[in-house]
DSSP file (Angstrom, degrees, kcal/mol; ACC not computed):
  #  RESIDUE AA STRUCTURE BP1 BP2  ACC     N-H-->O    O-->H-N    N-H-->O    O-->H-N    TCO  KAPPA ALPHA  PHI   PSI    X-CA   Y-CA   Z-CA
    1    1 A X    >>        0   0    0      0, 0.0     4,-2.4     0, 0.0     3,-0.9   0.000 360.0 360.0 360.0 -41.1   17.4   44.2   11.2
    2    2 A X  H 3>  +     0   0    0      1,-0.2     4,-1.8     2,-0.2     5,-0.3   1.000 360.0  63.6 -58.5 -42.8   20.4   42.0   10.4
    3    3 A X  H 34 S+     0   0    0      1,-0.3    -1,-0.2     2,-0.2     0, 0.0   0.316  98.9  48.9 -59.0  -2.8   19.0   39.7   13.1
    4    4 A X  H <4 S+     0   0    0     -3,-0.9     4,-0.4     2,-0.1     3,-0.4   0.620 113.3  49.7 -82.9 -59.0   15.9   39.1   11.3
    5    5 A X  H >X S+     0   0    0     -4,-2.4     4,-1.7     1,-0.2     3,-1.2   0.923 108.7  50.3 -67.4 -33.7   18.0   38.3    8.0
    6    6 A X  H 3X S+     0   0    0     -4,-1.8     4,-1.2     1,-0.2    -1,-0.2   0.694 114.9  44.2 -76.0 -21.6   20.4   35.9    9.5
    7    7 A X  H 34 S+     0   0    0     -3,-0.4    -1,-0.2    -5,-0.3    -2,-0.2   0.492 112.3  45.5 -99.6  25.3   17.7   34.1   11.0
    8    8 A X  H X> S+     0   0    0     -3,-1.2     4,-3.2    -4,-0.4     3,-0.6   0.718 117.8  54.3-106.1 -56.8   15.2   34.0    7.9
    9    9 A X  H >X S+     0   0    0     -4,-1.7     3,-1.4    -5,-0.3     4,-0.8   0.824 113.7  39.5 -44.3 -83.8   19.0   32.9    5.9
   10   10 A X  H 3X S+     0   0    0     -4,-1.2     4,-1.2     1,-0.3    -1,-0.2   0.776 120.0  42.2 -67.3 -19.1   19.7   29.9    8.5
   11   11 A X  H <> S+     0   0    0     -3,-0.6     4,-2.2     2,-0.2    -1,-0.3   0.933 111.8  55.4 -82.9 -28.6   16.1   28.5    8.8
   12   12 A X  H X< S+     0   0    0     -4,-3.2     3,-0.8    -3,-1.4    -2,-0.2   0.908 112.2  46.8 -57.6 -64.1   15.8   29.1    4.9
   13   13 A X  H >< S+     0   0    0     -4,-0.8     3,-5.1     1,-0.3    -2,-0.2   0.930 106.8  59.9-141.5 -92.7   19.3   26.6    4.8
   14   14 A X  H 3< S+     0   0    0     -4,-1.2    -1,-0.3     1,-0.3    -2,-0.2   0.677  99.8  51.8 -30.6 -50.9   17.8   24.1    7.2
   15   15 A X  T << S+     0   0    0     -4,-2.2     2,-0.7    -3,-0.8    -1,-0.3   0.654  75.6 114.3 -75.0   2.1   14.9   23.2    5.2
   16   16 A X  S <  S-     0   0    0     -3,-5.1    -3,-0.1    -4,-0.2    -4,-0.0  -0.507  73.2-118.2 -93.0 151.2   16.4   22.3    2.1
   17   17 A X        -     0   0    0     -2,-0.7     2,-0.4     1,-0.0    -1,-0.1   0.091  22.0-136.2 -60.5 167.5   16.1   19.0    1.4
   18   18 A X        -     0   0    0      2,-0.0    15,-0.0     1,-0.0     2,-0.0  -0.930  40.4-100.6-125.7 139.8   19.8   16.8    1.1
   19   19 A X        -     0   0    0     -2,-0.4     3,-0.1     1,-0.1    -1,-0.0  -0.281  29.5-141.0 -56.4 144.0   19.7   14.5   -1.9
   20   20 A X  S    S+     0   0    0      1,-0.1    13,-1.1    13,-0.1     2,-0.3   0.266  90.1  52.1-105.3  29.8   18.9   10.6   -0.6
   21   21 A X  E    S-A   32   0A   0     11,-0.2     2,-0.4    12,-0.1    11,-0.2  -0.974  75.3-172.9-131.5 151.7   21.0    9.3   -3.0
   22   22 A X  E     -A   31   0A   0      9,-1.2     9,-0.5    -2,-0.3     2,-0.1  -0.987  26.8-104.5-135.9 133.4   24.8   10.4   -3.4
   23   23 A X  E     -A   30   0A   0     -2,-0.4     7,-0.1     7,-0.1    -2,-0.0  -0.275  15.7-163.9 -72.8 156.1   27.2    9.6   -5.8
   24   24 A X        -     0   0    0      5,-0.6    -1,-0.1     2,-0.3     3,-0.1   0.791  44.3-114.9 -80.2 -37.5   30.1    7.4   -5.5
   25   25 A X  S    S+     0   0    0      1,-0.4     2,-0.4     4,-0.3    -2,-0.1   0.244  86.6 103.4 124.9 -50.5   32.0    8.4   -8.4
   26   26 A X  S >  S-     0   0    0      3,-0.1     3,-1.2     1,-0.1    -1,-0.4  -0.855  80.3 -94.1 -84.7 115.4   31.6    5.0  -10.0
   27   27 A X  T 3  S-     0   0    0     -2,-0.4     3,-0.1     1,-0.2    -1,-0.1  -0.130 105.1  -1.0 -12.0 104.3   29.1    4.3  -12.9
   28   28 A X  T 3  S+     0   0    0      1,-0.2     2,-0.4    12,-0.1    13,-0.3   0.920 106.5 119.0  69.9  35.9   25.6    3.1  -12.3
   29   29 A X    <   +     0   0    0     -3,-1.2    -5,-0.6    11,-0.2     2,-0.3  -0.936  35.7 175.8-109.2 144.9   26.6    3.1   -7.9
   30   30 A X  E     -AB  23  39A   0      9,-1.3     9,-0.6    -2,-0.4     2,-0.5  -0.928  23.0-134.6-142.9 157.0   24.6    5.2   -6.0
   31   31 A X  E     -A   22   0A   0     -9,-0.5    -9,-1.2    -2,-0.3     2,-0.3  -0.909  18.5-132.5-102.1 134.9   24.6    5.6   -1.8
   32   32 A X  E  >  -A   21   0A   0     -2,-0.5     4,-0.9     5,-0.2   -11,-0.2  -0.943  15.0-144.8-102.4 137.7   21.5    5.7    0.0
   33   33 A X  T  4 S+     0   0    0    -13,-1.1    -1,-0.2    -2,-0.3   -13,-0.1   0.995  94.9  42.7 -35.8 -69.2   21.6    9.0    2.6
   34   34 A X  T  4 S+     0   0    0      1,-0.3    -1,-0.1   -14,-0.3   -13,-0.0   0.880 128.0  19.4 -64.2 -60.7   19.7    7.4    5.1
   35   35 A X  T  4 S-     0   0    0      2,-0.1    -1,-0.3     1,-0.0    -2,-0.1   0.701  82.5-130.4 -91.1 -24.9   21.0    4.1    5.3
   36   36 A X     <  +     0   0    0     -4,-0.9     2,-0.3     1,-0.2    -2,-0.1   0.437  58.2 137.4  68.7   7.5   24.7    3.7    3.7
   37   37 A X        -     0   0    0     -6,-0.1    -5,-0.2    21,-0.1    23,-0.2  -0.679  54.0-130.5-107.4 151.3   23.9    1.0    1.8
   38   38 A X        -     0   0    0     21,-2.4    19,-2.2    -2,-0.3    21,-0.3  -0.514  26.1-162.0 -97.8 140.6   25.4    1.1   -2.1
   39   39 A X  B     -BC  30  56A   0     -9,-0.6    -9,-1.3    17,-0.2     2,-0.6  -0.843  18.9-126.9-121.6 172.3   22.6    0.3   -4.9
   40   40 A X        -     0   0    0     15,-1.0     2,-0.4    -2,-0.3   -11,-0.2  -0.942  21.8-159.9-122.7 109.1   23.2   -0.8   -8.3
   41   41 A X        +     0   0    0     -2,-0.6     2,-0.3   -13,-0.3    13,-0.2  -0.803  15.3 175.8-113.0 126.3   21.2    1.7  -10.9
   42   42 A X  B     -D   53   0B   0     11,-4.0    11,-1.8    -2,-0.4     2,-0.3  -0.946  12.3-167.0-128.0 147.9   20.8    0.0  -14.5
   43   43 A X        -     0   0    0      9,-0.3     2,-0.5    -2,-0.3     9,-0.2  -0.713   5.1-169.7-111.3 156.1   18.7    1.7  -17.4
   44   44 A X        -     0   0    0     -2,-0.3     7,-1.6     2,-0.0     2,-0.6  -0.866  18.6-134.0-151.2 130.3   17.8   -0.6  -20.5
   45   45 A X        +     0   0    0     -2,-0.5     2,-0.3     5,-0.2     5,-0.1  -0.647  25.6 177.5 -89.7 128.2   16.4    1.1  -23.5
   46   46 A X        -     0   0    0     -2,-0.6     4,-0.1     1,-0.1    -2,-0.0  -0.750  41.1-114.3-114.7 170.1   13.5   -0.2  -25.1
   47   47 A X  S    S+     0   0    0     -2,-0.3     3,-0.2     1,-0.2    -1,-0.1   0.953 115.3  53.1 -65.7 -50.3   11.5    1.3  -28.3
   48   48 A X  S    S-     0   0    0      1,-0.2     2,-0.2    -3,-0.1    -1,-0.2   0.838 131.3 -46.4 -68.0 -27.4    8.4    1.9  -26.0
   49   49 A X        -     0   0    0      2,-0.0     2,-0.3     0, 0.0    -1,-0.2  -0.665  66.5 -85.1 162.1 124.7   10.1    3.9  -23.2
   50   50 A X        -     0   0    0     -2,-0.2     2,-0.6    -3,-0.2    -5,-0.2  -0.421  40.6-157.6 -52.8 114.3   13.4    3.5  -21.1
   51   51 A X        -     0   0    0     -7,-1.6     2,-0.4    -2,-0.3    -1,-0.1  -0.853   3.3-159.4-105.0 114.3   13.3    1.3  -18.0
   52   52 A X        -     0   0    0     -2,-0.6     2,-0.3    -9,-0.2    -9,-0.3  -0.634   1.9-161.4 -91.2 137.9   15.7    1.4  -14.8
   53   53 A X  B     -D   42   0B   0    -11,-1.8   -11,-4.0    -2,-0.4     2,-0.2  -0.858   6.2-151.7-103.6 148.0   16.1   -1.2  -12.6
   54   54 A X        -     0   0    0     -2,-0.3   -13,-0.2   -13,-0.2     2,-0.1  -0.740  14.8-172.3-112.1 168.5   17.7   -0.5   -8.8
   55   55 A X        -     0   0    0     -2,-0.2   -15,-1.0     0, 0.0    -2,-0.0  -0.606  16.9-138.7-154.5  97.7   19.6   -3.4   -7.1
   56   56 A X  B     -C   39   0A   0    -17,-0.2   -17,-0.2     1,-0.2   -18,-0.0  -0.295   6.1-162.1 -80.2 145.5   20.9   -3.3   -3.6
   57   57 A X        -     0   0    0    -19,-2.2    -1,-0.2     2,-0.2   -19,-0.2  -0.176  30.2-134.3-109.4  29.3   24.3   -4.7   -3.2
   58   58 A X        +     0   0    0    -20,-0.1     2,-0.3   -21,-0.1   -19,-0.1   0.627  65.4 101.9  32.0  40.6   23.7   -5.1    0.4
   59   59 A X        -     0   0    0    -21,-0.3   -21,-2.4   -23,-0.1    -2,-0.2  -0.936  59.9-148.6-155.0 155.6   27.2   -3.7    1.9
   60   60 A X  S    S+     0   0    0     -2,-0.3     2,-0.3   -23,-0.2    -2,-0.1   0.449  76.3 100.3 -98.3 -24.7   28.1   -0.2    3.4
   61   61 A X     >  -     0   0    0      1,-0.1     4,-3.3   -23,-0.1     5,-0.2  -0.737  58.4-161.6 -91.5 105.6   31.9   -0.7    1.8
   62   62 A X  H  >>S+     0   0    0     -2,-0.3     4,-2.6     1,-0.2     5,-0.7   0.986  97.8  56.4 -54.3 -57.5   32.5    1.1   -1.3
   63   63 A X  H  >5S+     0   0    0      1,-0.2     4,-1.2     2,-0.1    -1,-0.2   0.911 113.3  44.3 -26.5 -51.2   35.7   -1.7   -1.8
   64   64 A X  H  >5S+     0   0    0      1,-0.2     4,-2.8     2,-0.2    -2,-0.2   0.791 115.4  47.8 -92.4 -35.1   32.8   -4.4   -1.4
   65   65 A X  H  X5S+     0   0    0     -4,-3.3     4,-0.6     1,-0.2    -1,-0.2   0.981 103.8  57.9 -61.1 -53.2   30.3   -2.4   -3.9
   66   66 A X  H ><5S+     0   0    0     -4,-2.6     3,-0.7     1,-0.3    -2,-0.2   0.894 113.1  42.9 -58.9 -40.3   32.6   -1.8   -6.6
   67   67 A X  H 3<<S+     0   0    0     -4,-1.2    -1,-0.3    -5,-0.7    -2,-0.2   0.966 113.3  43.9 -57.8 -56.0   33.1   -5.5   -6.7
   68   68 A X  H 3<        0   0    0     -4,-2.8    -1,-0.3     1,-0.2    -2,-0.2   0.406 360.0 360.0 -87.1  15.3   30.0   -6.9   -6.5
   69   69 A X    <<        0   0    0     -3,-0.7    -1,-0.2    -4,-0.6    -2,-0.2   0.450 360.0 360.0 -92.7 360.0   28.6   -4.1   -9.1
């Protein structure tokens, strides 16, 4: 019996999805999972309806993001 719940528990654990983006830490920086590369997330508020722009900073190097963010 346990051995049927510990393995419903570790396949349950295995399928949940990992976030693809993870924070840095830093304001408006983000990580991509997959790739490493740091993007630059901007919002601008308008009356009709909030709009984000993404912006890849092309680098792998947090030093190098923070800079060019």
């Amino acid at each position: 019996m346990f051995d049927v719940f510990y393995t419903y528990c570790v396949k349950k654990r295995q399928n949940e999805k990992k976030p693809k983006w993870l924070k840095t830490g830093v304001q408006n920086l983000l990580r991509n999972r997959d790739n490493g590369i740091y993007y630059a997330r901007f919002s601008v508020y308008k009356p009709g309806g909030n709009e984000q722009f993404w912006k890849s900073l092309k680098t792998t190097t947090l030093s190098v993001a923070r800079l060019r963010l």
